[in-house]
C-alpha positions in Angstrom: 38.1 71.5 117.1 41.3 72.5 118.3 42.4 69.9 121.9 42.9 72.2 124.8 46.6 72.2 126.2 47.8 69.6 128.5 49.9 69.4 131.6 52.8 72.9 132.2 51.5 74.7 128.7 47.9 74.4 130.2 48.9 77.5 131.7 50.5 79.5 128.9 47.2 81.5 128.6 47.2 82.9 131.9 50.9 83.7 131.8 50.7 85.3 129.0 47.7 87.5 130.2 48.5 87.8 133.9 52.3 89.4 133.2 51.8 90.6 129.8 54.8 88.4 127.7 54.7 86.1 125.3 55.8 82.1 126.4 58.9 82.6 124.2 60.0 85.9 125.6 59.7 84.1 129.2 61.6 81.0 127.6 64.5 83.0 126.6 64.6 84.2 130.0 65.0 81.1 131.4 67.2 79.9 129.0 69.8 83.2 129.6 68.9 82.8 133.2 72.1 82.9 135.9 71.5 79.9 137.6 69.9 76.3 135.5 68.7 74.3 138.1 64.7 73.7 138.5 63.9 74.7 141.5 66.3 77.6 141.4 64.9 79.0 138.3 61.2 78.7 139.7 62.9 80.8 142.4 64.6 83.4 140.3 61.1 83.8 138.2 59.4 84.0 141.2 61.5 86.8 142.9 63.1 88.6 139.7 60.2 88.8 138.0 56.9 88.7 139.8 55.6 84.9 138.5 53.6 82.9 141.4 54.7 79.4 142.3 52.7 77.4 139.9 53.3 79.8 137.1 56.8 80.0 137.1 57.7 76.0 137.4 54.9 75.4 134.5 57.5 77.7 132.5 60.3 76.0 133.8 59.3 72.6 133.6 58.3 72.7 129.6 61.4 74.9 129.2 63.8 72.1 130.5 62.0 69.4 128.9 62.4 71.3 125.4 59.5 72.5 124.8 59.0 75.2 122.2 55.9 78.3 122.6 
């Protein structure tokens, strides 16, 4: 039996079904993004493309810590 996801990739599911893109497609967005900073790119998901708070910096955070989808 498969262990159920931990800590920012916890959410992948959601994100993936709530805005209809897969993590790696939304990882490549963050890492072409203008601006690199955390709390910037929570912002930029948040008002470029729609993500709610806790969505966006789950994607952020495992981005910047090198995560892979």
């Amino acid at each position: 039996m498969p262990t159920p996801a931990k800590g920012p990739a916890s959410y992948f599911p959601s994100i993936e079904k709530t805005y209809g893109r897969p993590i790696a497609q939304w990882q490549e967005l963050i890492r072409s993004a203008p601006v690199s900073r955390h709390g910037e790119l929570v912002t930029w998901l948040k008002e470029e493309h729609g993500l709610g708070h806790g969505h966006a910096n789950a994607l952020v955070a495992h981005t910047l810590a090198g995560g892979r989808a």
